[in-house]
Backbone as a printed PyTorch tensor [residue, N CA C, xyz], in Angstrom:
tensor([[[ 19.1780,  46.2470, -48.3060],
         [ 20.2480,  47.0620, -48.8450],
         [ 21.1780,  47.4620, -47.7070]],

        [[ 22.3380,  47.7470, -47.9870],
         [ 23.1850,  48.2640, -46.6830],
         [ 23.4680,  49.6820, -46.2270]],

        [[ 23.5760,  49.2270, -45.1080],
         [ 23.6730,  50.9510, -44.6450],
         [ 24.5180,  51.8160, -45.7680]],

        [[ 25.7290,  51.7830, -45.9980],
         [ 25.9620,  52.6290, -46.9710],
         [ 25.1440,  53.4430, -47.6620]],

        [[ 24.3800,  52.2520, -47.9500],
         [ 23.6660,  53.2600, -49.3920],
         [ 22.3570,  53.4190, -49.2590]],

        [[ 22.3890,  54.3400, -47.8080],
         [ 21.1690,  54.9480, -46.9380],
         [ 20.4740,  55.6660, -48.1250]],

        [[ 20.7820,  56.5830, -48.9260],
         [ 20.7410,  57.4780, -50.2520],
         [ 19.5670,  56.8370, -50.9860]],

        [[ 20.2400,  55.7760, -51.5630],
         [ 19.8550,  54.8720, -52.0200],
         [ 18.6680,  53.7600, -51.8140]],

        [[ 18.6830,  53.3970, -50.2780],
         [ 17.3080,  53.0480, -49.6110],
         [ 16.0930,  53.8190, -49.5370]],

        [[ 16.7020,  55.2070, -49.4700],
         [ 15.5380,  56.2830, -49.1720],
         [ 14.6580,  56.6020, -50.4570]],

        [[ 15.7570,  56.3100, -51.3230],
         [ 15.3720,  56.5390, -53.0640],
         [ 13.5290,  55.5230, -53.2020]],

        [[ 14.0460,  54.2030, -52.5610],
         [ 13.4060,  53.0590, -52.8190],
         [ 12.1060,  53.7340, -52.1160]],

        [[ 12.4600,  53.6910, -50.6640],
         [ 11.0640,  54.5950, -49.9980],
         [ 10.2340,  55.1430, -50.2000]],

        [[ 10.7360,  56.0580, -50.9110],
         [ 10.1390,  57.5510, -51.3510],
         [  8.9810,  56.9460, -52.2610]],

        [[  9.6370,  55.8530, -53.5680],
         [  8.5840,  55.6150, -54.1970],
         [  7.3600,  54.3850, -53.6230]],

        [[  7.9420,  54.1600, -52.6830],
         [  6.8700,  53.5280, -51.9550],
         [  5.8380,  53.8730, -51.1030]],

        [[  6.5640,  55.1210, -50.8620],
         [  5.7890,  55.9870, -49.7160],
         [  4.6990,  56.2310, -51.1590]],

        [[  5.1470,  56.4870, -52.5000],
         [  4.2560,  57.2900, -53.2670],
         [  3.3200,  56.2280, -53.7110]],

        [[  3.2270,  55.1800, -53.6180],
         [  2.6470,  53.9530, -53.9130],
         [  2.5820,  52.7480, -55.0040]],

        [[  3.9580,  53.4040, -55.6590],
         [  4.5840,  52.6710, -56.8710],
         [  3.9010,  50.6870, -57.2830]],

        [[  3.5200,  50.8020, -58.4170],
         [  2.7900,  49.6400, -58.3920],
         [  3.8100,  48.4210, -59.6570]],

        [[  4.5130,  49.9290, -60.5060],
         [  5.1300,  48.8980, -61.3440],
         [  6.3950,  49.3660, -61.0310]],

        [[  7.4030,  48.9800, -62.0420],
         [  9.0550,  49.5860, -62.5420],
         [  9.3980,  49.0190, -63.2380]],

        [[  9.9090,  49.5310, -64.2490],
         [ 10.9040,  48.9690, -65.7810],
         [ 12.0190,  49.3230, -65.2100]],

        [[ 13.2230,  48.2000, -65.6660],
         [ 14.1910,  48.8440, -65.8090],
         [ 15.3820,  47.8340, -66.7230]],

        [[ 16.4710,  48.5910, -67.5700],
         [ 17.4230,  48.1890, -67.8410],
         [ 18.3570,  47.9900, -67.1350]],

        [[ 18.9250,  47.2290, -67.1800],
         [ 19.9990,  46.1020, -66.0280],
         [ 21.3320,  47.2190, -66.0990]],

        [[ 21.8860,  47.2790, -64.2640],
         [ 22.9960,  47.7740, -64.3310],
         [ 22.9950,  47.9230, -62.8160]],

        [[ 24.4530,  47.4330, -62.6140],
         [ 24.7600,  46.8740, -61.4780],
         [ 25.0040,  48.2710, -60.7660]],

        [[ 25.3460,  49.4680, -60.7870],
         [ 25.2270,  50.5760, -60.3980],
         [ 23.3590,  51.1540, -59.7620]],

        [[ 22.7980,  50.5110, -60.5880],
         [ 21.4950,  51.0810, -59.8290],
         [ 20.5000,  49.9390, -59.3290]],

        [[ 21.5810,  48.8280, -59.2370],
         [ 21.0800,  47.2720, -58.9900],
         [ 20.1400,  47.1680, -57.0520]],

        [[ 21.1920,  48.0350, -56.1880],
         [ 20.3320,  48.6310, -55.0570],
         [ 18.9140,  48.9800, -55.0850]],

        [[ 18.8810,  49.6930, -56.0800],
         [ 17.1110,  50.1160, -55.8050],
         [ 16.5040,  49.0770, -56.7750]],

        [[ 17.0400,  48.6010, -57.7800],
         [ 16.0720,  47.4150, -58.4300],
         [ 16.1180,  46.5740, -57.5560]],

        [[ 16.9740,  46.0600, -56.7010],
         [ 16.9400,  44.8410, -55.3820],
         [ 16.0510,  45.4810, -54.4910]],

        [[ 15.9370,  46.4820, -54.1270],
         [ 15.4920,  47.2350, -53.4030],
         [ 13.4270,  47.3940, -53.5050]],

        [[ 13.2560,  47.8430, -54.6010],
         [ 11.9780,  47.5510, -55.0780],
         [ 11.2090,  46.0720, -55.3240]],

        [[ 12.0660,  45.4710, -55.6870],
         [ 11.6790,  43.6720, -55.7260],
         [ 11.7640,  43.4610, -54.2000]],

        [[ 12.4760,  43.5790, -53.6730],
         [ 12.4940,  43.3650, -51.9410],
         [ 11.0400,  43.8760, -51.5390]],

        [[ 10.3550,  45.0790, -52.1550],
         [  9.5440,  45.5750, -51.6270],
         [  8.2970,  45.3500, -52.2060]],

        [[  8.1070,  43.9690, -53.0420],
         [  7.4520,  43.7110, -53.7640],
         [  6.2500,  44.2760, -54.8390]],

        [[  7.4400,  45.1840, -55.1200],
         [  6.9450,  45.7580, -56.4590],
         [  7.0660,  45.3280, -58.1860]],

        [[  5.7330,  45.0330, -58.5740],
         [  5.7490,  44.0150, -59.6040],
         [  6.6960,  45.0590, -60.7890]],

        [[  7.6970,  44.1060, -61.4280],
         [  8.7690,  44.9860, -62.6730],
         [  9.0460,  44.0680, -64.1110]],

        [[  9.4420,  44.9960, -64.7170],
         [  9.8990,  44.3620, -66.1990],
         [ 10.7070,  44.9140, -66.8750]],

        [[ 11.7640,  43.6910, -67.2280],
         [ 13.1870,  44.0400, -67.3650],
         [ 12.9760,  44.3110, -69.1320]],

        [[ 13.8290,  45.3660, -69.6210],
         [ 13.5560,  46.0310, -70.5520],
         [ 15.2250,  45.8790, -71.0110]],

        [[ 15.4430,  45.4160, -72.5480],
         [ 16.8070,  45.3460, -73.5810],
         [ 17.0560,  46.3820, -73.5460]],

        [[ 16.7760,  47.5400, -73.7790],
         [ 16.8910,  49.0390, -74.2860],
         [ 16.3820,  49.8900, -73.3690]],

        [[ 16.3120,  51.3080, -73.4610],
         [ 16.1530,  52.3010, -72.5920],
         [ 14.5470,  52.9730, -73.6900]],

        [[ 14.5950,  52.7060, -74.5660],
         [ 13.3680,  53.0030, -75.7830],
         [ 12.1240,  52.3450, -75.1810]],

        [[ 12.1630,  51.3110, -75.2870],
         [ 11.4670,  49.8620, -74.8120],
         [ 10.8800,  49.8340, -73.7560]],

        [[ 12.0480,  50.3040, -72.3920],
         [ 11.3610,  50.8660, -71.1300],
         [ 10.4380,  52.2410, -71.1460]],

        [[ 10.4470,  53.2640, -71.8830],
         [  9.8520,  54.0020, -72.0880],
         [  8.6750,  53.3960, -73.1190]],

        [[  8.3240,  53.2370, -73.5750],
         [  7.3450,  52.2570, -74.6070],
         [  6.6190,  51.9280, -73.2970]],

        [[  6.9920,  50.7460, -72.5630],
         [  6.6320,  49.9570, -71.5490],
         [  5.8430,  51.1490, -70.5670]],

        [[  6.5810,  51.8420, -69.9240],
         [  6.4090,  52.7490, -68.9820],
         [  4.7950,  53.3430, -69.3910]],

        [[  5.1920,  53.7140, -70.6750],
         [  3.7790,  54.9210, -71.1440],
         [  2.6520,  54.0410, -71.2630]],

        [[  3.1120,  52.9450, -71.3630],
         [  1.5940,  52.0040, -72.0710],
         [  0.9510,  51.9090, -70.4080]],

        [[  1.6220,  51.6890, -69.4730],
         [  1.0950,  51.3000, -67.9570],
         [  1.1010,  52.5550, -67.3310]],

        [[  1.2560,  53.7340, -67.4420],
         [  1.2890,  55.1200, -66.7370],
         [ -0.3080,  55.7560, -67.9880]],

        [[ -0.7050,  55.5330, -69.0820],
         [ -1.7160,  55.9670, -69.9610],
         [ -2.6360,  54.5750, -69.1330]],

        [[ -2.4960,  53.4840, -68.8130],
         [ -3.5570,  52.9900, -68.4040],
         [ -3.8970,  52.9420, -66.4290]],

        [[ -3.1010,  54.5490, -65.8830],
         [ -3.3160,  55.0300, -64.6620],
         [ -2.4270,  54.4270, -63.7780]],

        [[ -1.8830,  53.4370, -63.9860],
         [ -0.8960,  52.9350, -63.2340],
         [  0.3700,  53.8650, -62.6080]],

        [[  0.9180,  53.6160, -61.3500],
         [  2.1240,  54.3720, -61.0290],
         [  3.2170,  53.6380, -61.3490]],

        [[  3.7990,  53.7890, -62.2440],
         [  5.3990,  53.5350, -62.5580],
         [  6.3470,  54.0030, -62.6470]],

        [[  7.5660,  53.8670, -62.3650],
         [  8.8850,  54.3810, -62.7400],
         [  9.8220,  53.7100, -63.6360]],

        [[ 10.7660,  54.1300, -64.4170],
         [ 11.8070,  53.7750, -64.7780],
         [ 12.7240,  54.1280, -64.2090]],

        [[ 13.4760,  52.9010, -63.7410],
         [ 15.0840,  52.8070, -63.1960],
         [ 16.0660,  52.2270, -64.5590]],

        [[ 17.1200,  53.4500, -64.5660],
         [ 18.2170,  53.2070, -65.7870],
         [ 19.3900,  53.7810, -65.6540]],

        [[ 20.5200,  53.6100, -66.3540],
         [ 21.5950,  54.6410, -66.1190],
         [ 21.4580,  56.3340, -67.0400]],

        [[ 22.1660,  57.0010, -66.9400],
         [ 21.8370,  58.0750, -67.6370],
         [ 22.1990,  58.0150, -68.6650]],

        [[ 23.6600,  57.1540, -69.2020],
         [ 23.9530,  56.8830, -70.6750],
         [ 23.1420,  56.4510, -71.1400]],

        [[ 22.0320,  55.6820, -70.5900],
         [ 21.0580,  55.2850, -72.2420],
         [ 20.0200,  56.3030, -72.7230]],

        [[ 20.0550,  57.5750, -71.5800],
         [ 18.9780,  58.6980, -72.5670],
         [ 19.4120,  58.6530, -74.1850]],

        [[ 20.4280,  58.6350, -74.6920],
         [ 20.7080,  58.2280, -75.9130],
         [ 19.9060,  57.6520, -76.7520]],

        [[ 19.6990,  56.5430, -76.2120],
         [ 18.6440,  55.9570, -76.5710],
         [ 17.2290,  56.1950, -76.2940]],

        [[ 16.5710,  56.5130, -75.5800],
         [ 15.2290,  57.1710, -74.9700],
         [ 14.8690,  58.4240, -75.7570]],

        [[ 16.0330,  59.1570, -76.2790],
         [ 15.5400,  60.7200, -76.6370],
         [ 14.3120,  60.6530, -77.3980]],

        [[ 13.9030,  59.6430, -78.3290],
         [ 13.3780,  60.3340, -79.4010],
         [ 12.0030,  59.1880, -78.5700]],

        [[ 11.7540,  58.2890, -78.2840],
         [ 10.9190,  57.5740, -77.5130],
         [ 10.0370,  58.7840, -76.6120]],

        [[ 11.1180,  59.7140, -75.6910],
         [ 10.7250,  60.3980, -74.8080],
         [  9.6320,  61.8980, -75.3770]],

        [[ 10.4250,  62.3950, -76.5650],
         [  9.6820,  63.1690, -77.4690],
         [  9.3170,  62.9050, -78.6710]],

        [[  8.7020,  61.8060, -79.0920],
         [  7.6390,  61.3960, -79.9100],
         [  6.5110,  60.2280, -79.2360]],

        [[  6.9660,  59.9880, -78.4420],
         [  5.7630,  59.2760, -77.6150],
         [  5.0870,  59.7290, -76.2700]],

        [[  6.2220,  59.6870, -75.3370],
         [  5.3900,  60.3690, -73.7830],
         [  5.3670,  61.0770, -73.5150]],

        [[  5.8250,  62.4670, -74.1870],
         [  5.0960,  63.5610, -73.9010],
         [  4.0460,  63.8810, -74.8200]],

        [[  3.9860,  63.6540, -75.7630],
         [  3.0610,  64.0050, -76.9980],
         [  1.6510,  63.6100, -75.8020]],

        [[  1.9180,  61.9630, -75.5980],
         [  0.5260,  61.1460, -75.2210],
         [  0.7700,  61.5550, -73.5990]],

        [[  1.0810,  62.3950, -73.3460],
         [  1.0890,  63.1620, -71.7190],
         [  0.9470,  61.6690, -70.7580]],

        [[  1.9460,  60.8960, -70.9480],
         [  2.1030,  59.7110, -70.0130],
         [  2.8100,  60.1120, -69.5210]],

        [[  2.5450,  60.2660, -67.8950],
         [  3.2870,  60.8150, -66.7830],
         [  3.7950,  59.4370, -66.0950]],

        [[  5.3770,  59.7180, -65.4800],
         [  5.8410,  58.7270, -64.8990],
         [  7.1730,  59.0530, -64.3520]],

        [[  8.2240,  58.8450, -63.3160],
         [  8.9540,  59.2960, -63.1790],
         [ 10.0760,  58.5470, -63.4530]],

        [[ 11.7650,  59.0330, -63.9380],
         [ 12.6800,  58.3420, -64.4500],
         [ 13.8190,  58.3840, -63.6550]],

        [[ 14.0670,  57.4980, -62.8300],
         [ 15.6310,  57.9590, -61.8450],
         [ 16.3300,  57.3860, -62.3900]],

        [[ 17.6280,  57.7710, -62.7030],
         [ 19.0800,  57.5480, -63.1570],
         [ 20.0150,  57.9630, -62.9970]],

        [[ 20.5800,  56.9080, -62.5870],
         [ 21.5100,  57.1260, -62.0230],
         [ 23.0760,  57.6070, -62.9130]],

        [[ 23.6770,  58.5640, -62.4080],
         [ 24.9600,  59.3970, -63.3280],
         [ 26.3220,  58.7050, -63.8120]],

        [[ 26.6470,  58.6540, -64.5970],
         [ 27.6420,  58.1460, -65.2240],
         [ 28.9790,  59.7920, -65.3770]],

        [[ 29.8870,  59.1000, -65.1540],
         [ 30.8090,  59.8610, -65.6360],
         [ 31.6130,  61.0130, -64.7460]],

        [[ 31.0700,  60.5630, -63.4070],
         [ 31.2210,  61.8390, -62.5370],
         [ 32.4950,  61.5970, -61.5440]],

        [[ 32.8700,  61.7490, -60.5250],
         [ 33.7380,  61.2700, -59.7360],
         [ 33.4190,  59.8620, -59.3550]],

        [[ 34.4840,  58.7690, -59.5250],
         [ 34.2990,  57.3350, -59.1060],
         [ 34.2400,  56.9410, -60.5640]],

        [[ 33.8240,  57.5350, -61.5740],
         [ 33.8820,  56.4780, -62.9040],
         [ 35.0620,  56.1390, -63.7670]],

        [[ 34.9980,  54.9990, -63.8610],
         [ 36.2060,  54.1380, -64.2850],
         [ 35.8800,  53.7220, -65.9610]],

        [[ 34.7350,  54.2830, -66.8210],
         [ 34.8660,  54.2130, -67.9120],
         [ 35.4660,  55.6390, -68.2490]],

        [[ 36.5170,  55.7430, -68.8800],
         [ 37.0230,  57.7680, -69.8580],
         [ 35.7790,  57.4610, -70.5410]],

        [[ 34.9060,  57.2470, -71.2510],
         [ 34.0630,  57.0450, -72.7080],
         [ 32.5520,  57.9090, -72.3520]],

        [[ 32.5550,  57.1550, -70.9150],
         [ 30.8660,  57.6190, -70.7680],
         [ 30.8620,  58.8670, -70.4190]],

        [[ 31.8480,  59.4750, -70.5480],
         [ 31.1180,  60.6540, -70.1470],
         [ 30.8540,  61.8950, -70.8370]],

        [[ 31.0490,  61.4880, -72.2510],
         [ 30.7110,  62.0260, -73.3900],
         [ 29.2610,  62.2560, -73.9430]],

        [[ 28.2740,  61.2380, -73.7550],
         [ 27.0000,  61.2020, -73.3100],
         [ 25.9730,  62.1010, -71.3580]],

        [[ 26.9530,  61.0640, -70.7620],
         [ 26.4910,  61.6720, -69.2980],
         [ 26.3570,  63.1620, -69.3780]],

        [[ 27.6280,  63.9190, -69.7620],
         [ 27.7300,  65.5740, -68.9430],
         [ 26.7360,  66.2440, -69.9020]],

        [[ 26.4440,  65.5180, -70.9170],
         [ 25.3400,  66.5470, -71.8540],
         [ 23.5900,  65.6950, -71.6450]],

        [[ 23.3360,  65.0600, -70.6470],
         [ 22.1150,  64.5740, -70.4360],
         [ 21.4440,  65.7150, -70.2890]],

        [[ 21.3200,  66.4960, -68.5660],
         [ 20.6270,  67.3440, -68.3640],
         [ 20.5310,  68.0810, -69.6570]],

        [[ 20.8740,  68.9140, -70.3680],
         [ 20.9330,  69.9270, -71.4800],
         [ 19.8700,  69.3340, -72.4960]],

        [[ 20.5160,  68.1160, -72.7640],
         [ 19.5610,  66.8870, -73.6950],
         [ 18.5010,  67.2910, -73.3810]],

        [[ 18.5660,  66.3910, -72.5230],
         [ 16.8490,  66.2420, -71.8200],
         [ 15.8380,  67.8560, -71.3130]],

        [[ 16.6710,  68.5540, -71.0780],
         [ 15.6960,  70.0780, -71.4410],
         [ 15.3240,  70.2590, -72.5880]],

        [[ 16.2210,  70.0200, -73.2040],
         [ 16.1420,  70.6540, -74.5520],
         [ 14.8930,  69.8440, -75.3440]],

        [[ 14.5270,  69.0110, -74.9950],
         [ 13.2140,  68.1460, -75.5750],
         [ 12.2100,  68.2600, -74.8660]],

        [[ 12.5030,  69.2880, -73.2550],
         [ 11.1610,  69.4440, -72.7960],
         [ 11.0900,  68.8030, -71.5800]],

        [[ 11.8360,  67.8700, -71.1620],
         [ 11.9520,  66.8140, -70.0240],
         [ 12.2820,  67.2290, -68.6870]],

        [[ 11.8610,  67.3960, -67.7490],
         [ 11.9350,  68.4070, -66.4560],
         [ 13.2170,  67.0990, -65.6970]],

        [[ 14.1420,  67.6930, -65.8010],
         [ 15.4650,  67.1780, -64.5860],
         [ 15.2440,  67.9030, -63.6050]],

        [[ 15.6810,  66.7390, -62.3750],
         [ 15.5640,  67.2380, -61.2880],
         [ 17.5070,  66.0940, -61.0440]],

        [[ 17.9280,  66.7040, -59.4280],
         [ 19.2820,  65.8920, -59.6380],
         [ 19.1000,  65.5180, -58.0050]],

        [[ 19.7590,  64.3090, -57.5010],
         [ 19.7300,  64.2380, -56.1700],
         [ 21.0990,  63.6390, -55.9790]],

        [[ 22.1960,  64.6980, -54.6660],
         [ 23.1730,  64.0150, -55.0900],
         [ 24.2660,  63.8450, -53.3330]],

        [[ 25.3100,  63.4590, -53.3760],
         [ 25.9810,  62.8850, -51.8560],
         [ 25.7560,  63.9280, -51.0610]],

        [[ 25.5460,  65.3280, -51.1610],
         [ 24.8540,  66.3300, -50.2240],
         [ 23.3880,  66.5110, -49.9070]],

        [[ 23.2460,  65.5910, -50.4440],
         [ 21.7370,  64.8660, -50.0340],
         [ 21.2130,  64.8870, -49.0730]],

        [[ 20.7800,  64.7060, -47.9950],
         [ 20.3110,  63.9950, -46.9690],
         [ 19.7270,  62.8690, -47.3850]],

        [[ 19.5320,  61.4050, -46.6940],
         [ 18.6930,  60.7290, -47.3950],
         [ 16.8390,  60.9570, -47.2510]],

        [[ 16.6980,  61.7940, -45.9910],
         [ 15.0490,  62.5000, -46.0470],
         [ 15.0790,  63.1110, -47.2120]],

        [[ 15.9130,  64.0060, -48.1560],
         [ 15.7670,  64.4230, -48.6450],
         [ 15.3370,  63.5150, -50.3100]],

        [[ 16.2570,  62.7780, -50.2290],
         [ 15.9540,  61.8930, -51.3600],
         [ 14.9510,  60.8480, -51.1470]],

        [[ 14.5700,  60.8440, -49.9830],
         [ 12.7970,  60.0750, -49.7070],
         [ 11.8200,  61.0820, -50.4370]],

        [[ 12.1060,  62.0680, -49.7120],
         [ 10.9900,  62.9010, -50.2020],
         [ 11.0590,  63.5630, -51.5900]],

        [[ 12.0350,  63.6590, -51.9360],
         [ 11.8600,  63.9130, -53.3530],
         [ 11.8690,  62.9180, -53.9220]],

        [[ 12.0030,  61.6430, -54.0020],
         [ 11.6200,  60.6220, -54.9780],
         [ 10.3120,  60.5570, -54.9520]],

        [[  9.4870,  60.5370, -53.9450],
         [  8.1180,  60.8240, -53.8020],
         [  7.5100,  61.6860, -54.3950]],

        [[  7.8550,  63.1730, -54.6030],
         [  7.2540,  64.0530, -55.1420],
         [  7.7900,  64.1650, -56.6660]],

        [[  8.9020,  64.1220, -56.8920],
         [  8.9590,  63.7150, -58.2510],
         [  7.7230,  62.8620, -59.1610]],

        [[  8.2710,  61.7520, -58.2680],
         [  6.9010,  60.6740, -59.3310],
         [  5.2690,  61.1350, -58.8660]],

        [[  5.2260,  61.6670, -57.8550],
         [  3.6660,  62.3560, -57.5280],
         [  3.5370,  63.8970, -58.6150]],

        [[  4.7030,  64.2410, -58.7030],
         [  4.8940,  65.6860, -59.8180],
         [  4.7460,  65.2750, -61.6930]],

        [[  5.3400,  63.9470, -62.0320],
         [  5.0060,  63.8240, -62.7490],
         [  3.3410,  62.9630, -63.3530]],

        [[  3.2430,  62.7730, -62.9440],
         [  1.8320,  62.2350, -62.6900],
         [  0.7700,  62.9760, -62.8040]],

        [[  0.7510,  63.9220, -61.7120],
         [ -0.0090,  65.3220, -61.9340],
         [  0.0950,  66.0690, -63.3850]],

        [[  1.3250,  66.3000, -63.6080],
         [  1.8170,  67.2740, -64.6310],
         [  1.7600,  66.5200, -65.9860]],

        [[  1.6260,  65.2980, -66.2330],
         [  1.5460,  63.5680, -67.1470],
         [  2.5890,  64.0830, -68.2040]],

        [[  3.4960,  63.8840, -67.5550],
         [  4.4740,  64.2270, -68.2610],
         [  5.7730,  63.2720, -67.2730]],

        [[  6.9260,  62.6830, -68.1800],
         [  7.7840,  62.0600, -67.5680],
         [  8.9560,  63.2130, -67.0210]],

        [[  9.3440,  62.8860, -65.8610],
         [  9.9330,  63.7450, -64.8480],
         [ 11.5290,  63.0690, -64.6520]],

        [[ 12.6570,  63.1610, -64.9720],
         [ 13.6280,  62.7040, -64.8870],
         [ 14.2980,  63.1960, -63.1190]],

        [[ 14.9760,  61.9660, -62.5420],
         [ 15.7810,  62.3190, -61.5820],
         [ 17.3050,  61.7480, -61.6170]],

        [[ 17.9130,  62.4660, -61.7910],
         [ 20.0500,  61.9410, -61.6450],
         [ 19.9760,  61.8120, -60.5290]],

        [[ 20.9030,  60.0790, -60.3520],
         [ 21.2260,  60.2140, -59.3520],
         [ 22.5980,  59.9360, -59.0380]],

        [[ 23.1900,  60.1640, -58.0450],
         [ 24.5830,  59.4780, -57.7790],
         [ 24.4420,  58.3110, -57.1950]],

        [[ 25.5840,  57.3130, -58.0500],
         [ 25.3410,  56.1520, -57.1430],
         [ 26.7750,  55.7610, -56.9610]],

        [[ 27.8710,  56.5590, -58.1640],
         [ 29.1320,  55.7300, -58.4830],
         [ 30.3580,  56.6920, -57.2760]],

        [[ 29.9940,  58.0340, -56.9040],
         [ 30.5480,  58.7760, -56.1240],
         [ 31.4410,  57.9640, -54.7380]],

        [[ 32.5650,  58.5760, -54.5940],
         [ 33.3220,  57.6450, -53.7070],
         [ 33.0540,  57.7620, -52.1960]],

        [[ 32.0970,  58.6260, -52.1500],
         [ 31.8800,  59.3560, -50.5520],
         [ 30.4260,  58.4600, -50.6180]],

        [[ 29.7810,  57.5790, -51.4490],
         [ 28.6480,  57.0470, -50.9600],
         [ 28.9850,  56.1550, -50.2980]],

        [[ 30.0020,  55.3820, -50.1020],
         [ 29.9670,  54.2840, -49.3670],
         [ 30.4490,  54.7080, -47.6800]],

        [[ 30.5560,  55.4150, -48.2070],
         [ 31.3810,  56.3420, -45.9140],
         [ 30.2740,  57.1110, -45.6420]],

        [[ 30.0290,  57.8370, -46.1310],
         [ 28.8070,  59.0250, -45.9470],
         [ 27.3330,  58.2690, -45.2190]],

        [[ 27.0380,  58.6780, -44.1720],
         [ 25.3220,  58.2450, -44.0550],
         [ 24.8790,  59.1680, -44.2560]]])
């Protein structure tokens, strides 16, 4: 991955440092860094149509002890909501979810961000612990909290959401 997107490398780390064995994720060239990033680091994954599907996926391999994450954008919680509270929390499948933010400074869709700015709220509101990591970051910081995130949800078996920035215009200058 390139220096730029030190943020972004550290993201990858963190869950390696935590010992990440799988990752789902839905395709998107915005969080394509850490899916390159995790395959670089040969972590076995499976590419998922939907954001439902990856959660499906996720719980079936996090209920049989496995460490996994889902990598996605944040517009498809849309899709995940009802996956997220009728399946993995009910069946306390712990796993952690980084996604990356839509809609914020740098985004070039007007549309998405009609979904994006009401995620966090969403996702409380069903119970789902957000956490956010963002260009005031440090990237230690986003090592180590990608780490403890997915070590937090695991413990707690419950899925643990993290926002991230990836589309922000200061990621590519910023180390």
């Amino acid at each position: 991955m390139r220096e730029s997107n030190s943020r972004l490398t550290a993201l990858v780390e963190g869950l390696t440092d935590w010992g990440i064995e799988y990752f789902v994720y839905v395709p998107s060239s915005h969080s394509a860094p850490v899916i390159r990033g995790l395959i670089s680091a040969g972590v076995a994954n499976v590419m998922a149509n939907r954001e439902e599907e990856a959660v499906g996926i996720a719980s079936g391999l996090a209920l049989t002890g496995k460490k996994v994450a889902i990598i996605m954008q944040d517009n498809g919680f849309g899709n995940a909501l009802t996956a997220l509270a009728t399946f993995a929390q009910p069946y306390q499948a712990g796993f952690p979810i980084f996604a990356n933010t839509r809609g914020g400074l740098g985004e070039y869709n007007s549309m998405v961000h009609s979904i994006s700015d009401s995620n966090p709220d969403l996702l409380k509101k069903i119970g789902v612990r957000v956490e956010e990591l963002g260009i005031s970051d440090s990237p230690e910081v986003w090592r180590s909290s990608s780490q403890a995130v997915a070590q937090m949800a695991v413990i707690q078996r419950r899925p643990v959401v993290t926002l991230f920035e990836s589309l922000h215009p200061g990621m590519e200058t910023i180390k």
